[in-house]
N, C-alpha and C positions, 0 to 999 in steps of 0.2 A: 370887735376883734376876736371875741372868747366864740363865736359861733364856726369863726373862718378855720379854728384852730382845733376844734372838735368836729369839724369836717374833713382836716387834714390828718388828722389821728384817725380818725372812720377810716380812710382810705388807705391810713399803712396798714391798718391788721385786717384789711379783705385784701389786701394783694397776695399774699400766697395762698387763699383761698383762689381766687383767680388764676394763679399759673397751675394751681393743680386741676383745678378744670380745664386749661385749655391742653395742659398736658395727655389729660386722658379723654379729650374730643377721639373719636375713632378716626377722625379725615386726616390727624396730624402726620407729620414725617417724623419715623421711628428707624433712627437708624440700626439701633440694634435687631429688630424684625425685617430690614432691609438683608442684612449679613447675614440672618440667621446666628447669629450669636447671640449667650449668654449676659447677661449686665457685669458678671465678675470673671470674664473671660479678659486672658491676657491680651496682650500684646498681640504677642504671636500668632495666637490663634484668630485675632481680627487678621492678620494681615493673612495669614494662609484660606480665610475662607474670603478674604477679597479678592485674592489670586484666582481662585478656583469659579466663582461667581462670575469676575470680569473676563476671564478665558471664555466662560461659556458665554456670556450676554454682549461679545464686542458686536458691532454691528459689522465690522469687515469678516467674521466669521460665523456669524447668527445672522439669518435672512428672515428672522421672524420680524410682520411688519413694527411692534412693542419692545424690540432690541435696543431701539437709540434710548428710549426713556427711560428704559431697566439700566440701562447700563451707567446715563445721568445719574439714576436714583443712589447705584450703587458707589460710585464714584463722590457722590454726597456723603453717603453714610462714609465712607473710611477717611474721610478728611474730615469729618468730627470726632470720629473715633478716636485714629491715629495722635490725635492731636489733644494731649492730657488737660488741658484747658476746656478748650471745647465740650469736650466728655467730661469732665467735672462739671461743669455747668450745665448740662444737659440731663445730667446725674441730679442736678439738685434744685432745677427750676423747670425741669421740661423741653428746654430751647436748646431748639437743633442748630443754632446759632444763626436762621434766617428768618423767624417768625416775629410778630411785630404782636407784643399784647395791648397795647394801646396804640389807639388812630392818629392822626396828626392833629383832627379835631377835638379828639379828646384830649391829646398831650396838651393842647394850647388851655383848655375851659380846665385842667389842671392847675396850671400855673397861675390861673386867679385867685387861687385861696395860696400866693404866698407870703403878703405879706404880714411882719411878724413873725414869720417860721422858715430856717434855711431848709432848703433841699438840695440835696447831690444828685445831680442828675445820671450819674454815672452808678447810682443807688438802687435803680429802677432797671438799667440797662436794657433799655428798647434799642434792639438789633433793627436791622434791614431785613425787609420781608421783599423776598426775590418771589416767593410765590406769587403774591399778589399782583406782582407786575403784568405788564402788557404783552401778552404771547406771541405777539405778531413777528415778534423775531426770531420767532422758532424755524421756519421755513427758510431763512437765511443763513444758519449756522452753519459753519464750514469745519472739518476736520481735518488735521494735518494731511493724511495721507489725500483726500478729496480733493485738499488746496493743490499738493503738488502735482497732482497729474490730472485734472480737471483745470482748474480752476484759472491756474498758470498757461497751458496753449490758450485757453479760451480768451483769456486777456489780449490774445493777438487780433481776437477781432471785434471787442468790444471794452470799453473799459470798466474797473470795479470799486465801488466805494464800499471802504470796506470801515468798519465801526469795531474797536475790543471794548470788551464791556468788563463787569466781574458781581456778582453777588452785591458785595461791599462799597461799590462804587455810586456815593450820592449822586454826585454833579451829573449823572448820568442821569439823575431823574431830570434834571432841569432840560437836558438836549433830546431827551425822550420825543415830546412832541414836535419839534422839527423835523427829527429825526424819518420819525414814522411818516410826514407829509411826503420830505425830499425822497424818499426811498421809496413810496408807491409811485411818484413823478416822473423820478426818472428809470426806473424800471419800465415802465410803462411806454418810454421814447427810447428803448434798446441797450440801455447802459444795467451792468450787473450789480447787486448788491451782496453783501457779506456782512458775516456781524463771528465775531471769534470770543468764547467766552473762556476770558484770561485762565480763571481757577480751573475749568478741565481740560483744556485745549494750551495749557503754558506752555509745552514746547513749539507750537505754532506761533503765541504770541511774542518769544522769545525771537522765532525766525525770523516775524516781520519788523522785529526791534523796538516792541512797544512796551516801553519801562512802567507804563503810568498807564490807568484808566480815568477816563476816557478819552481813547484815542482813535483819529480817524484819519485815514491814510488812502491814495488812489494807485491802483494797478493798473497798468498797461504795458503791453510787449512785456511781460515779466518783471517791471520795473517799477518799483515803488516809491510813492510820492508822498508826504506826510501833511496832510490839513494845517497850517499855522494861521488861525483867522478866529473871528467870532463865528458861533455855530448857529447862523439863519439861514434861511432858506436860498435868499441871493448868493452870501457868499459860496456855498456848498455848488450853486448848480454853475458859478465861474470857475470853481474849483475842477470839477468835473470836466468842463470845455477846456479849461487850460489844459488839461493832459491830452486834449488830442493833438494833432500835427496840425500848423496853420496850412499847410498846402492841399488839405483836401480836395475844396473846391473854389474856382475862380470866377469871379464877375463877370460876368457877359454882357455886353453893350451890342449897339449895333455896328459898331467897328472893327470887336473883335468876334461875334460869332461863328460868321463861317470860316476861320482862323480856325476855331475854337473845335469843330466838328468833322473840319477834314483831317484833323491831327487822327484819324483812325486807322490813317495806314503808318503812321510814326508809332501809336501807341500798341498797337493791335488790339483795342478794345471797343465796347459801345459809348458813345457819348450821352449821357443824363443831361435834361437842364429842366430845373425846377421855376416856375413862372408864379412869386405868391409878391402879395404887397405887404412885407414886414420889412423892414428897410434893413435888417439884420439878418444874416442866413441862420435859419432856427438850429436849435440844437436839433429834434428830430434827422434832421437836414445830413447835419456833420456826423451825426455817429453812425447813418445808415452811409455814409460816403467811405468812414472809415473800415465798416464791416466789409464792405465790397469795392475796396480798393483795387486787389487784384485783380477785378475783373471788368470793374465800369471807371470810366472820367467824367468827373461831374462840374458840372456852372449851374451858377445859381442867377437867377433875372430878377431885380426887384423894379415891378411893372409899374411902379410910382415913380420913380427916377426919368429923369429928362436924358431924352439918348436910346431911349428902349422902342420905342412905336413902330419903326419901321419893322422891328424882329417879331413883337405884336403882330400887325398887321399880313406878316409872313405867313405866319402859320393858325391862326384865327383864334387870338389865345383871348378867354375870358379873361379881363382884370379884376374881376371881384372873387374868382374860384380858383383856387391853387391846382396847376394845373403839369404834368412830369410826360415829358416825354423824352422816351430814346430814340438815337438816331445810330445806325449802321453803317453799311459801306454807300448810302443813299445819303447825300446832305440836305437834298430839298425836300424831302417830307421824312416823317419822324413811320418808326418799323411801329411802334407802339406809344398810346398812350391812356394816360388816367387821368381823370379830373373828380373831384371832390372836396366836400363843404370845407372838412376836415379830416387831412392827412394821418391815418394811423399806420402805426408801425407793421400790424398784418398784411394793410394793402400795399405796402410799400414793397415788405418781403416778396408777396405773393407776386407783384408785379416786374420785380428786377431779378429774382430766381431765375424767370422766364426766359430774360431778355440776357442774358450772360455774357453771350458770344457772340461774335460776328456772321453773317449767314453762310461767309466762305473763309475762318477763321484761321488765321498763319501758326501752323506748327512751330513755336518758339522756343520749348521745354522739354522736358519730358512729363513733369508737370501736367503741361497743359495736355499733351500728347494721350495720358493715361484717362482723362477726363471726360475728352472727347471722344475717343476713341477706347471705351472700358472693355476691360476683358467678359469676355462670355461667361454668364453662369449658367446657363442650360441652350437648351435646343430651343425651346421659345422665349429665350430672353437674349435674342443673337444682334447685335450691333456691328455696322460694318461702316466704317470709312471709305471715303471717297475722295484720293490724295490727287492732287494735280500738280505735277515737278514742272516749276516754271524759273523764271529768275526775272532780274527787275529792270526797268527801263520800256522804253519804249515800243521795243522789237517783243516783246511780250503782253503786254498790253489788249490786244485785241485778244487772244486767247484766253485771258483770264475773264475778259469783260461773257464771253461765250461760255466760261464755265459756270460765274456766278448767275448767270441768266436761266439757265438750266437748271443749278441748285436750288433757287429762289422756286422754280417749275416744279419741282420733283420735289419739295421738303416732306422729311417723314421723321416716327418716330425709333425707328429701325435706323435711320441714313444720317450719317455728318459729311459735311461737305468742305472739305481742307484745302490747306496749299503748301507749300513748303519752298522756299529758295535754295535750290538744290546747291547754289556756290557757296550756303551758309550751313548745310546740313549734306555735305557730302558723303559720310558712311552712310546715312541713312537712305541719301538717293542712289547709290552704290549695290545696297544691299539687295532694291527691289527690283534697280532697274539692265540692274548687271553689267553696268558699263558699257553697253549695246553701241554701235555707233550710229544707230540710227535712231538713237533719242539728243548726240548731240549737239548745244544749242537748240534745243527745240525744248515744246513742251510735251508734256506724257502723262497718261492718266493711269491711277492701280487702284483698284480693288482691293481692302483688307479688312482682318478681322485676326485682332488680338487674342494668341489660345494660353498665354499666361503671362506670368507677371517677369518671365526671365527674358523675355525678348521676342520668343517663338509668336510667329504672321504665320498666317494662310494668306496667299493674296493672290490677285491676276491683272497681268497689266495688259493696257490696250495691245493691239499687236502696231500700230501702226502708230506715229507722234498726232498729240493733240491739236488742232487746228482751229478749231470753233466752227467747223462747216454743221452743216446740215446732215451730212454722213455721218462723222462725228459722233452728233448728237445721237440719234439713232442706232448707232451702235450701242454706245455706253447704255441706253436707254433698253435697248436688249439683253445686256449683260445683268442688268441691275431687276428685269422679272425673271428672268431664267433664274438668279439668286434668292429669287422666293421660295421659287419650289425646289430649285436642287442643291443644296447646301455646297457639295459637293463640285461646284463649280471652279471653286478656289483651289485649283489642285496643286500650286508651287507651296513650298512651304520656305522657311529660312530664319534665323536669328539674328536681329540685328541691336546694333549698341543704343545707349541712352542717347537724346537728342542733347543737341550742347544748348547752354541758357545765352540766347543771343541778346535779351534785354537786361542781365547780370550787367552793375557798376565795374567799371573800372576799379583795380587793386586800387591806386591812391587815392579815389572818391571813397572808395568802403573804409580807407584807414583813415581819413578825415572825418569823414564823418563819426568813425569808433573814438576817437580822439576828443573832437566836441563832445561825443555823448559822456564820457571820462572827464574831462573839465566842468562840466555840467554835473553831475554826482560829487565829484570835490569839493566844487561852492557849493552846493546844497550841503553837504554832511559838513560844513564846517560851520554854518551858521546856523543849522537847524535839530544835526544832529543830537544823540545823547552823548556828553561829553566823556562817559565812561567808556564807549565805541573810540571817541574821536582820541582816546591818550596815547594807545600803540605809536598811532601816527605820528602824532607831536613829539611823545619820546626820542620815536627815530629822528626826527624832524629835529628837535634841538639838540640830540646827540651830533647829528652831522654836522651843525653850525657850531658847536663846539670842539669838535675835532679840526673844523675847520679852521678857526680865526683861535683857536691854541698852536696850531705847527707853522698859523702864521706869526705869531708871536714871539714863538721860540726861534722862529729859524732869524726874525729879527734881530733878536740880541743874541742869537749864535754869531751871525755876522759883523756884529757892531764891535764882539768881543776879539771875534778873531783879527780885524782891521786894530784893534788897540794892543793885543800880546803878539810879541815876536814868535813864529812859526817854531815849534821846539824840534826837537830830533826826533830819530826815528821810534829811539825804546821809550822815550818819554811819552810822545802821540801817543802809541803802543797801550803804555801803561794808564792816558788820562782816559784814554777810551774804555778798557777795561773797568775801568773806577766808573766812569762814566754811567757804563752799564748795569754796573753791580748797585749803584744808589739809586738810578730810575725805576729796576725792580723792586728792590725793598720798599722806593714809596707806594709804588703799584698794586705789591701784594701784602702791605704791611698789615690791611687788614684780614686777610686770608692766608695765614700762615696756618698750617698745619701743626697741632700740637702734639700729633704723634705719629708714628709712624708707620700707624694702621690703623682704618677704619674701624668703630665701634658700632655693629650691628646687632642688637638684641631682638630679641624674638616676640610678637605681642602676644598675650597670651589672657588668658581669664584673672591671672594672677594679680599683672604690673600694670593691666589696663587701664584701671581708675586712675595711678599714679603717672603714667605715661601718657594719658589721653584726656580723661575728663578732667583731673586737677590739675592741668597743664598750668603751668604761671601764666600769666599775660605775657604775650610778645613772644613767647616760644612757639615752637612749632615740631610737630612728629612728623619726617619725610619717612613714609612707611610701600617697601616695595611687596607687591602681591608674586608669589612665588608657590610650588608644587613641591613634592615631595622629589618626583623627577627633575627638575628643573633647579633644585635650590642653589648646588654646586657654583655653575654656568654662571645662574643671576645674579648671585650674592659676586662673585668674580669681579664683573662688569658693571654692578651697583657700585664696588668701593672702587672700581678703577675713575668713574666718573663723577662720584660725589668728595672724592679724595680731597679736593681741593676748597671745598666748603668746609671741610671740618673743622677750620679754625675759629668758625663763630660760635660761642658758648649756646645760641639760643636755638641750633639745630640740634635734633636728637634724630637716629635713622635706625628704625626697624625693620622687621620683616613679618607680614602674618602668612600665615598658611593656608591655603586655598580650599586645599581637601578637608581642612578642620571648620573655615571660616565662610561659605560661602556665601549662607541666606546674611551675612550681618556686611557684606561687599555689596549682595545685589540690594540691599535695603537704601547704601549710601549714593549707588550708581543710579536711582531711581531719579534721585536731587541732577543729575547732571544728564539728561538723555538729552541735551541742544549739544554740549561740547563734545561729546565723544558720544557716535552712533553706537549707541546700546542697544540690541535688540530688542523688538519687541516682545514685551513681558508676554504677550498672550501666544508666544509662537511655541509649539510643542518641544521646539529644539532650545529652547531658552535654559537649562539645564545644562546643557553642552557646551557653554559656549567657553571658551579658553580663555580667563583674565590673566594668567601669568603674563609679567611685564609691568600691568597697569604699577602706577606711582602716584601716591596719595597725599596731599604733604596737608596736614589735621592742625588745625588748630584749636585748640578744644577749648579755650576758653571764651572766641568769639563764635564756637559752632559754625566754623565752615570748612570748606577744603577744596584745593585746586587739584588737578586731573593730569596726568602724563597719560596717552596713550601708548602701546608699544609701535616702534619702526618696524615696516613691513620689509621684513628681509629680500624683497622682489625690489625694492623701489633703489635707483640710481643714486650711484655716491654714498650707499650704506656703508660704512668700514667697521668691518670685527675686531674686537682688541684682539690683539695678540697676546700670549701668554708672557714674553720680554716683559713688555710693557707693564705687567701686571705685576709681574714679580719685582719689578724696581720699586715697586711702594711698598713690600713687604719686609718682614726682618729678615735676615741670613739665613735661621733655622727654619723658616716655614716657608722658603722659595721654592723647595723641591715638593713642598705637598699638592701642589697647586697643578690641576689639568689640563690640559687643552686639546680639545679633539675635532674632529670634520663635523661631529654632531651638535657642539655645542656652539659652535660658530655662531649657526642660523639665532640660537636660542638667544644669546649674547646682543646679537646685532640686534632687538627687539629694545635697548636701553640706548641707542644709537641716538643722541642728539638730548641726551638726557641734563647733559652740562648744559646746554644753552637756556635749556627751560627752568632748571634750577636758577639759570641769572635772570630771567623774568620773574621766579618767585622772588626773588632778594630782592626786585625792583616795585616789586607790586604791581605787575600791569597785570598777571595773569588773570584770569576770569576766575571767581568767587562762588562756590555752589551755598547758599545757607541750609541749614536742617534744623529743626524745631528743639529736637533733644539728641543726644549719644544714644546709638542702640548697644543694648547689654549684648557684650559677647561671652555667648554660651559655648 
């Protein structure tokens, strides 16, 4: 025992031997050589040389390829800094509070010399070493601004699993390796991946609603899904398929295929059918279905199944090689196809890129319209459509079958070969064909070539209706090289409107369906959500059911009462009603009675602020309006006209600080709250200017947090200005006439607009909660 114990003495007095070496290893992270600051530098001046640092190293403002990792670095160092702990501790052991001085191997062959001798493991304090971790998810990282306008359209064509991680977060080490499999997996079969790291990315983590790491959650169509499962590899990649849509692609047999293929002139698109023996349509399968939905209909044939041979035997399909082909306005043989050992995602792209459109494709959109027919960017980059105004049924038919015969003839990469049903796209057949009466009921063929994005054609139409003769052909067929060489052919010009979207849902299908997709986010957030999300709702939710089965209660024994007392007279009704009135108010407001009768607004100041803020009691609270030197008048006004009614509770106190005195100790607090109220960005040059008068701060200084008023946009519907009446009835006698009111102050005024309501959310507690580490000194 005496040997175990002089091993364990050995090893306390070499441990700060040991952090002072690792401290001064030259590889370490040094926050204060990070900032360029001193070891006995304020406050202040870390935070003004992290302002100045992160301005210059954001990556949305630095193009240098070394910006994102500077700007990580820096963001490290002020959140140890910032943070008097941390920086105490990094003051006195080295540790930037992510470095690990003992291994996990070592901590274990540790712990064998203990017994005999206690240890505090808490003694020793081994942090988490985020260094050392696995880099792989560095190429994954998303940033707010990346996430909102990248990340979010792209989800419409693919979906994203997306992982928040943080520094500090163990349990992340255990889904690590899963992690890193699933994420090369399905990356690899088309699906996006993301990884958000909580500690510098917290207002994005904030957006996605992730309270807790490790959390992992699925995007599509903009719409986010939260992982509720164990984290393997199965569960994650069913995870991932449940969020696409079951109707991608449909089973093909041999009873429904050519069902299946002629639907080209219902869909307007190409038909896919995938010929593999997995009895299951592979994910590959579904997420390429769902990327190019818009554009292809896809079946799947699983050529093991009984019922498939005859469609086999059709098109001479190997059953041992997965094998894809499209089919067009042709159902007995396929425009294109691919066969290989194994399906990859490039050949797949590469393959159905190609194959998009139909070879004589119905102008259905405007969409589509622009697609095919794109505007010119130069003289050798000239694209020219080729429209044929037909309509449907039979008596058209032979003309179209002459036109696509020809187009299939003549394909090029200059030439689209279209159609359009002129009884469903009348302005557009209007515009080119001029109403002529000698196109109609007939068909007609134009020549165009789009010269921008506002409408304006060049085009030429045949002179005589389309036919599908021989003539015909021939004609067009001279129209179409003479437009090689003489651009200058197309000599109508004309502007004509968007196409209408003929394959657009039905209003009641689109509201039914918005409807389910709304019932469907309800149940999900009510059993999965985070319940500090889910109160608003329930609030309102139980408030309604209380107001409800109360006036039914009441109106109960209103009536039971009035069938038991004889009906009184008229001044006695009169009077019970009065009375009546006067006791349901005083139970109503009996907690909010006003104990004077004027507002008490003091000023915060360098003075009162310790006594008013940091040694707030417990359970009080400082509602403190932000106001200007110009503004004070106005604010202060419309501040007590609205908070008038709360003064009756002893544990409200309402100040006012000054804008022009107090700024950087505002922008310090508004930094804790940039999800709830859009705060500008710190790095923007104009971030200096920006106008907080309005904002309302209500501090609680002894749990260190504080909720947000923003101000009412004097633009926005149903603002109402106090009026000066109004104002002066909360006043005394003598200080009614000192009181303003002007056309200028209105605007300023209405900036408190809705201020009582949110004050009864603070009373109620639902409001959102910014926390802050410590009070900043106001200077």
């Amino acid at each position: 025992m005496e040997p175990a114990r002089a091993a364990c003495l050995l090893l306390l007095l070499l441990l700060p031997l040991l952090s002072a070496l690792a401290a001064a290893a030259p590889g370490e992270f040094d926050p204060y050589r990070v900032l360029g600051v001193g070891r006995s530098s304020s406050q202040a001046d870390i935070k003004k040389a992290y302002k100045r640092l992160a301005r210059e190293w954001h990556p949305d403002k630095n193009k240098d390829p070394g910006a994102e990792d500077k700007f990580i670095q820096i963001s490290k160092a002020y959140e140890i800094l910032s943070n008097e702990e941390k920086r105490a501790n990094f003051d006195r052991y080295g540790d930037a509070g992510e470095s690990q001085v003992f291994s996990q191997q070592q901590h274990r062959q540790f712990h064998r010399f203990h017994d005999g001798f206690y240890f505090d493991e808490s003694f020793f304090h081994f942090p988490f070493n985020s260094e050392r971790r696995d880099t792989s998810d560095e190429k994954y990282l998303l940033h707010f601004s990346h996430y909102i306008n990248e990340i979010v359209p792209d989800s419409f064509k693919k979906p994203y699993l997306i992982k928040i991680t943080s520094d500090w977060c163990f349990s992340c080490i255990h889904i690590e390796p899963v992690w890193k499999e699933v994420a090369q997996e399905l990356e690899a079969l088309g699906a996006g991946i993301g990884v958000v790291h909580a500690g510098y990315e917290r207002r994005l983590a904030h957006h996605l609603g992730a309270h807790s790491t490790p959390t992992l959650l699925g995007l599509i169509n903009g719409k986010i899904t939260f992982f509720h499962n164990a984290v393997v590899r199965e569960n994650l990649r069913q995870f991932v398929e449940n969020l696409l849509p079951g109707n991608l692609s449909c089973w093909i047999t041999d009873k429904n295929y050519i069902r299946f293929l002629s639907d080209w002139r219902k869909d307007n698109k190409p038909h896919v059918l995938l010929f593999d023996h997995m009895p299951v349509v592979p994910l590959l399968y579904k997420l390429t279905a769902f990327a190019y939905r818009d554009y292809l209909s896809f079946g799947y044939v699983y050529v093991g199944l009984r019922g498939t041979e005859e469609l086999s035997s059709q098109y001479n399909i190997n059953v041992y090689t997965p094998t894809m082909m499209v089919f067009k306005e042709h159902t007995d043989r396929p425009a294109d196809v691919v066969q290989a050992r194994e399906m990859k995602k490039q050949l797949i792209d590469d393959f159905l890129s190609q194959n998009k459109f139909l070879m004589v494709a119905r102008l259905t959109s405007q969409r589509l319209f622009q697609e095919l027919c794109p505007v010119k960017k130069s003289h050798r980059q000239r694209k020219h459509c080729v429209v044929l105004f037909t309509g449907e049924g039979e008596k058209f038919a032979e003309a179209y079958e002459a036109f696509l015969t020809f187009a299939v003839a003549n394909t090029k990469d200059t030439l689209k070969f279209v159609h359009v049903y002129s009884d469903r796209q009348p302005e557009f057949a209007d515009a080119l064909l001029m109403d002529e009466e000698k196109y109609h009921g007939r068909s007609a063929v134009v020549i165009l070539e789009r010269r921008n994005n506002a409408g304006k054609i060049a085009y030429k139409a045949l002179e005589e209706a389309w036919q599908g003769s021989k003539e015909d052909n021939f004609i067009l067929l001279d129209l179409l090289d003479q437009l090689r060489t003489d651009p200058g052919l197309l000599s109508s010009e004309t502007v004509v409107a968007d196409l209408n979207d003929e394959l657009a849902p039905m209003f009641l299908i689109r509201w039914f369906y918005s409807t389910l997709d709304y019932i469907s986010d309800c149940w999900d957030s009510l059993f999965h959500s985070n319940w500090r999300e889910m109160m608003p709702l329930l609030s309102l939710l139980f408030s309604a059911l209380f107001i409800l089965f109360g006036t039914v209660i009441v109106q109960a024994f209103s009536d039971s009462s009035d069938t038991r007392d004889t009906p009184p007279s008229g001044k006695e009704e009169t009077a019970a009603k009065a009375e009546k009135n006067d006791t349901s108010f005083s139970k109503e407001s009996n907690s909010r009675i006003p104990k004077k009768g004027f507002v008490e607004v003091t000023e915060l100041t360098d003075i009162n602020y310790t006594s008013n803020l940091v040694r707030l009691r417990p359970g009080h609270m400082n509602v403190v309006l932000i106001l200007s030197n110009s503004t004070k008048t106005p604010l202060l006004q419309k501040f007590a006209l609205e908070v008038y009614t709360f003064t009756g509770s002893s544990r409200l106190h309402f100040s006012f600080l000054s804008l022009d005195k107090h700024r950087e100790w505002l922008e310090y607090l508004l930094e804790f709250a940039q999800d709830a109220a859009p705060i500008p960005n710190q790095y923007d040059k104009h971030f200096l200017e920006r106008d907080y008068t309005g904002y309302v701060l209500a501090l609680n200084g002894h749990k260190k947090y504080f909720c947000l008023f923003k101000p009412h946009r004097s633009g926005d519907e149903g603002g109402t200005l106090a009026s000066c009446e109004d104002y002066s009835a909360l006043q005394p006698a003598e200080a009614r006439g000192k009181s303003s009111c002007s056309p200028g102050s209105r605007s300023i005024k209405n900036k408190l607009h809705k201020l009582s309501f949110w004050m009864e959310r603070l009373l109620e507690g639902t409001l959102q909660r910014f926390y802050i580490p410590s009070w900043p000194t106001l200077d």
